[in-house]
C-alpha positions in Angstrom: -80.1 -50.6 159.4 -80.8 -47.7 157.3 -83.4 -50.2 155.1 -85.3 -51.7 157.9 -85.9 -48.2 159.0 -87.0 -47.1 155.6 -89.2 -50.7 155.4 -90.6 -49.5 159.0 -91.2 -46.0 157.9 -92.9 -47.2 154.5 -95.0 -49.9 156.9 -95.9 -47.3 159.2 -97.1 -44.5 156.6 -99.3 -47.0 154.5 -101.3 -48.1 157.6 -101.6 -44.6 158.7 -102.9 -43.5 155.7 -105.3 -46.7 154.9 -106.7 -46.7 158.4 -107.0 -42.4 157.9 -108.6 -42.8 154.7 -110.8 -45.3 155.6 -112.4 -43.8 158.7 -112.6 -40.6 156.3 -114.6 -42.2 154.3 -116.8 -44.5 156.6 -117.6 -41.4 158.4 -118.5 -39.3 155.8 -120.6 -41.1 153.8 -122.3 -42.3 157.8 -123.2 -38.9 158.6 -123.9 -38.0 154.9 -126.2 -40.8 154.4 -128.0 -40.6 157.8 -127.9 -36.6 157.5 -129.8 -37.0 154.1 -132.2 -39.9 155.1 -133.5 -38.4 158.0 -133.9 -34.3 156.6 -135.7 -36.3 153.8 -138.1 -38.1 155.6 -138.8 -35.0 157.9 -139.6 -32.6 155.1 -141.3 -35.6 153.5 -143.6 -36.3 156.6 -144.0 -32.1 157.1 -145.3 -32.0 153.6 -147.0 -35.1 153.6 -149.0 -33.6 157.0 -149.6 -30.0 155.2 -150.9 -31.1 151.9 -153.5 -33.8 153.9 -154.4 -31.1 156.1 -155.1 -29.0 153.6 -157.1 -31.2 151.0 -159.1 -31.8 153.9 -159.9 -28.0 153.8 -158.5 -27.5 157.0 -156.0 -24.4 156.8 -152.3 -25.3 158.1 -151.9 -22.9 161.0 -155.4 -22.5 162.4 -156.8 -26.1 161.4 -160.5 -24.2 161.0 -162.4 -24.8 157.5 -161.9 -22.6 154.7 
C-alpha cells in the first residue's frame, strides 16, 4: 500500500509540475512575443509617420511648412 501511494504521489507531482511548467512557459513567451511584436510595430509605424512628415517639411505637431 505504502508504494502505490508513493507511485501515485510521484505520478501526481510529475504531471503537476509538467502541465505547470508548461503553461508557464507557453504563456510567457505568448505575451512576451505578442507584447514585443506589437510595441515594435507601433513605435515603428509612429516613427515611420514622423520622419515622412517631416522630410516632407511638414512640422509634426502643426503639419504647416517650415
Amino acid at each position: 500500500m505504502k508504494r502505490q501511494q508513493h507511485f501515485a504521489l510521484e505520478f501526481v507531482l510529475h504531471f503537476d509540475l509538467h502541465i505547470a511548467l508548461h503553461f508557464d512557459l507557453h504563456f510567457a513567451l505568448h505575451f512576451d512575443l505578442h507584447f514585443a511584436l506589437h510595441f515594435d510595430l507601433h513605435i515603428a509605424l509612429h516613427f515611420d509617420l514622423h520622419f515622412a512628415l517631416v522630410s516632407r517639411g511638414q512640422t509634426f505637431y502643426t503639419g504647416n511648412a517650415r
